[in-house]
C-alpha positions in Angstrom: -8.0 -16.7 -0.9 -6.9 -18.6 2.4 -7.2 -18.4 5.8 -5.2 -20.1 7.7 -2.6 -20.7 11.0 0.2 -18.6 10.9 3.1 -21.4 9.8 6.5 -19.8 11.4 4.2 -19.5 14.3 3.4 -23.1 14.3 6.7 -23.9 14.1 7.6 -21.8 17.2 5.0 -23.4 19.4 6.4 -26.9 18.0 10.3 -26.2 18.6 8.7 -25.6 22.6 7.2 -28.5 22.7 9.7 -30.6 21.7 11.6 -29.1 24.6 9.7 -29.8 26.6 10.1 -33.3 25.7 14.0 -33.0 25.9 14.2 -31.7 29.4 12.0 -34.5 30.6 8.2 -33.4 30.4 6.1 -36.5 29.8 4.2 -36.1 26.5 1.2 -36.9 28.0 1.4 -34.2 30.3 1.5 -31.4 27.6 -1.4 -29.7 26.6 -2.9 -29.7 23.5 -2.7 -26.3 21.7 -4.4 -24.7 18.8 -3.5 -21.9 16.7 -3.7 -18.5 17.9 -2.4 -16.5 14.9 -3.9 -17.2 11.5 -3.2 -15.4 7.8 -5.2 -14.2 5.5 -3.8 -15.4 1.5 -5.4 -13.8 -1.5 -3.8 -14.8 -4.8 -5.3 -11.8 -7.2 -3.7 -14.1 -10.7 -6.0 -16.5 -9.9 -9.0 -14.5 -8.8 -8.3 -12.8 -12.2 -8.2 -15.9 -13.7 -11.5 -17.1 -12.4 -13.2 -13.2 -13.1 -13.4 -12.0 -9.9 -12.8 -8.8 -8.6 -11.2 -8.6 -4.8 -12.4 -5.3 -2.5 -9.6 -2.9 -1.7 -10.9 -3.3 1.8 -10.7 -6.9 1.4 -6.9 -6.2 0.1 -6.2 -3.8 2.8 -6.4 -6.3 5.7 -4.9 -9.2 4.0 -1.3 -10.3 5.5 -0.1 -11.2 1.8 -1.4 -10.4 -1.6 0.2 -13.1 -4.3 0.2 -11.3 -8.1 1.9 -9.2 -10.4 -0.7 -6.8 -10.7 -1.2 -5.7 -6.9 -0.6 -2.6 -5.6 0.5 -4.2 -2.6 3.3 -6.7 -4.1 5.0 -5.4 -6.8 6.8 -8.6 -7.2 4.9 -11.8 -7.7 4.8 -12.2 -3.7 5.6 -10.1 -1.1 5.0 -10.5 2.9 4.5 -8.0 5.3 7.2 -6.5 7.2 7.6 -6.8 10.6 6.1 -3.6 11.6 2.7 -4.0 9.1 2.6 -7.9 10.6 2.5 -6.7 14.5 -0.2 -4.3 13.4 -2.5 -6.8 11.1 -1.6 -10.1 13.3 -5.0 -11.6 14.4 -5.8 -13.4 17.2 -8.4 -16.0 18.0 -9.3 -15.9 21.9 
């Protein structure tokens, strides 16, 4: 199980910075951000592996479920779609 910053949003928030840098913005001047949008990872193979048994409410509000045996990926892993993201995405204020 993880929880952690959303990456491709990372990424975004990067890809603005460093434009900022292009057009001119001293580096200095830029803020320091943290993450706003994290994930929530469980990996049910290796929960299995290690004997433990993962809520369905636990399942429910994860963004990602890695496993064969999920009844929310029935390929090994299988993200959200866009419409399942908007409503799960979690924000820290």
């Amino acid at each position: 199980m993880s929880y952690g910053p959303n990456l491709p949003d990372l990424f975004r928030r990067a890809a603005d910075i460093t434009d900022k840098i292009l057009h001119g913005t001293k580096p200095g001047s830029i803020p320091v951000e943290q993450p706003t949008k994290f994930d929530l990872v469980i990996n049910l193979t290796t929960a299995k592996a290690l004997g433990l048994t993962i809520p369905p409410t636990l399942l429910a509000l994860a963004d990602e479920v890695i496993g064969a045996n999920s009844s929310r990926s029935p390929a090994a892993r299988r993200p959200l779609g866009p419409s399942q993201r908007a409503r799960s995405s979690r924000r820290c204020q």
